[in-house]
N, C-alpha and C positions, 0 to 999 in steps of 0.2 A: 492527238491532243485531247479530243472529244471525252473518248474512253478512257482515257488516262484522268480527264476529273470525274466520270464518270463513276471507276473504282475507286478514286481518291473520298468521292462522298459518302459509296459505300462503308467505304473502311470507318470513315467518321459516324457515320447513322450506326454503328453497326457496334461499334466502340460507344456509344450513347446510349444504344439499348441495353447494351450486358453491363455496362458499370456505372453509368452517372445517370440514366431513367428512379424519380424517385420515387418508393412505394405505393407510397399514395396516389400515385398518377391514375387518372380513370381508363376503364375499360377498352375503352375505344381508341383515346389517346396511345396508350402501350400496344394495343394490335397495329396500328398506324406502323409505330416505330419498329416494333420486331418484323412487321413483312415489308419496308423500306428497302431495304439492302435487296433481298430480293426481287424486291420490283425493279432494280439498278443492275443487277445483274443479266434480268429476263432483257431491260433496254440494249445492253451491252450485248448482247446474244442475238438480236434484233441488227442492230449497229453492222456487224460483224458480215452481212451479208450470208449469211445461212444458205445452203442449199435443200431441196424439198425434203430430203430425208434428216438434214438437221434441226427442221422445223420443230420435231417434234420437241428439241430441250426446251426452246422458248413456251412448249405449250405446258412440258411438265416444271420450269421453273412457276408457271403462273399457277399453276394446280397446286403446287408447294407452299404458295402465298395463302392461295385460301385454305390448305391446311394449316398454316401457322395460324390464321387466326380464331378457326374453328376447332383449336385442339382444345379448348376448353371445352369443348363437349370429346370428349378423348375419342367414341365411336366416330363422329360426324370426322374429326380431324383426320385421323386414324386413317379411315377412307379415302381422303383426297390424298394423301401420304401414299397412299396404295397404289392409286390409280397415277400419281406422279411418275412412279417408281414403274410403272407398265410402262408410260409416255418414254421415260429412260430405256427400257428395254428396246424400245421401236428403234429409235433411235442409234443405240450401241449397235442393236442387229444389223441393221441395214447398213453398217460401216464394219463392221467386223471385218477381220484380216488372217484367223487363223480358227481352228476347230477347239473345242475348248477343254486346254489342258486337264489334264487325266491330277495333280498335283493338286493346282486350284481347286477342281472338284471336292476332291479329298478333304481340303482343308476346309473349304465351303461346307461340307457335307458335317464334316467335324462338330465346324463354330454352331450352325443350325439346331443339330441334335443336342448340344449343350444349352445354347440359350432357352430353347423348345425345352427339353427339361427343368432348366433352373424358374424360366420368369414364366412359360405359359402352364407350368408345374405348381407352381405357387397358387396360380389366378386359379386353378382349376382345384384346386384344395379349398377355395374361399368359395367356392360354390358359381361363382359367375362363369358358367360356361359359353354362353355368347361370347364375349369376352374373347376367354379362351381357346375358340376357332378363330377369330377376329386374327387373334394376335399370331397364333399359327399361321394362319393366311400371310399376315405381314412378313414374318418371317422367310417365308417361301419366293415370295417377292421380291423383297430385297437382298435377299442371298444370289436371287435367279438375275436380277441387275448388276449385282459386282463381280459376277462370270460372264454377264456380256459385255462388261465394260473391260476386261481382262484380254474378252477375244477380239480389241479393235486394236491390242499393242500402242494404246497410246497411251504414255505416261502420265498424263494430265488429268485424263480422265479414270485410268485406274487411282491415281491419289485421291481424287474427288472421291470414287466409291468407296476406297478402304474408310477415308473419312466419315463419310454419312456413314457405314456400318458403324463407324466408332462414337458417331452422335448420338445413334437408336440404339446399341446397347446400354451408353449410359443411361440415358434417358427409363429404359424401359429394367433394368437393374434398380435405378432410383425409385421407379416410380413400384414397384412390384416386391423388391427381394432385399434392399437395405438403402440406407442414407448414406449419397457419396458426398463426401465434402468436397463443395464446391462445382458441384452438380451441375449446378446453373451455367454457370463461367465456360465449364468443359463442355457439353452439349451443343451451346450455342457458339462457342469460337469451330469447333468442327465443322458444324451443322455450316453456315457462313463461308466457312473455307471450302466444304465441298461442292455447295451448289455456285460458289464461285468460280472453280477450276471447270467443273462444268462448262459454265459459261463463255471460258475464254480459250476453251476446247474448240467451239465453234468457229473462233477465229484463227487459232492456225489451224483448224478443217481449209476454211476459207483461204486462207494464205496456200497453203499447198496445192488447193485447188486450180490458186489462178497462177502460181507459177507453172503448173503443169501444161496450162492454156496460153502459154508466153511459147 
C-alpha cells in the first residue's frame, strides 16, 4: 500500500510539472517539482529492499535528480546524466543474464553513428567543440547502458532504457537540430516513465530474490 501512494504521488507531481506548473513559477520552485517524482521513485527503490548490487539504481536515480536540476547549466547537467547512466551500467552489469546480443549491438551501433552524426554534427559546425566531445561522450554512455540493460533479459528495465533513449533523443534533436512540437510533453513523460520502470525493476529484483530464498 506504501508504494502504491508512493507512485500514486509520483504520477500526480509529475502530471503538475509537465502540464499545470505555471510559467512564471520561480527557479527554484520548478527544480523542486521536476525532480519530485524522482526523488519518489529513488524512495520506491529504497522501499523495495534492494540488494548490494541494486544499490547502485537508488544511487544513479539520485544523480538523475541533481541532473535535472542542474541542466540549466546544459554541461554541469549533462555530467551528472553521465555519470547516472555509468551508476545504471554497474547496476545492469552485475545482474546480467546473457552475453550481449550481436542484433542489439547492431542496432545500438546504428542509432549512435546517426545521432553522433546528426546532433553532435550540428554542435560541431557551430564551433563549440567542448560541447561536441561532451555530447559524444553522452552518447557512448547511454547507448553502452541500453545494451546492458538488454543483457539482464528483464523487460522492465529494457522498456525503461528504450524510453530514456527516447527522452535524450528528443530532448537533444530539440535542443541541437529542429523544434519538435511538443517537445517538452514527450521528453519528460518518457523521461518519468523510464527512471520509473527503473525503479520498480528493483522490486521484482527483490521479489524473485526472496522467493528464491523461500
Amino acid at each position: 500500500m506504501q508504494k502504491i501512494i508512493i507512485l500514486i504521488f509520483a504520477f500526480l507531481s509529475a502530471c503538475y510539472y509537465i502540464f499545470f506548473l505555471p510559467e512564471n513559477t520561480s527557479f527554484v520552485v520548478t527544480m523542486f517539482f521536476k525532480a519530485l517524482p524522482i526523488m519518489c521513485f529513488l524512495l520506491l527503490a529504497l522501499l523495495s529492499n534492494p540488494t548490494r548490487e541494486q544499490m547502485w539504481i537508488p544511487v544513479a536515480l539520485f544523480t538523475c535528480a541533481i541532473g535535472d536540476v542542474t541542466l540549466h547549466w546544459f554541461i554541469v547537467g549533462l555530467s551528472f546524466f553521465l555519470l547516472g547512466h555509468i551508476f545504471y551500467i554497474v547496476a545492469f552489469t552485475k545482474t546480467r543474464r546473457i552475453s550481449p546480443p550481436k542484433t542489439a549491438m547492431l542496432i545500438l551501433l546504428a542509432l549512435g553513428i546517426i545521432m553522433a552524426a546528426w546532433v553532435a554534427g550540428n554542435v560541431f559546425k557551430s564551433g563549440n567543440y567542448i560541447l561536441t566531445v561532451a555530447i559524444l561522450c553522452y552518447i557512448g554512455v547511454i547507448l553502452t547502458m541500453a545494451l546492458s540493460a538488454i543483457q539482464t533479459k528483464n523487460k522492465i528495465i529494457i522498456s525503461g532504457a528504450i524510453l530514456f533513449l527516447l527522452s535524450d533523443s528528443i530532448l537533444a534533436l530539440n535542443m541541437f537540430v529542429a523544434d519538435i512540437k511538443y517537445s517538452s510533453i514527450l521528453i519528460m513523460t518518457t523521461y518519468y516513465s523510464a527512471q520509473c520502470l527503473f525503479a520498480l525493476s528493483v522490486s521484482k529484483h527483490s521479489v524473485n530474490r526472496n522467493k528464491m530464498l523461500e
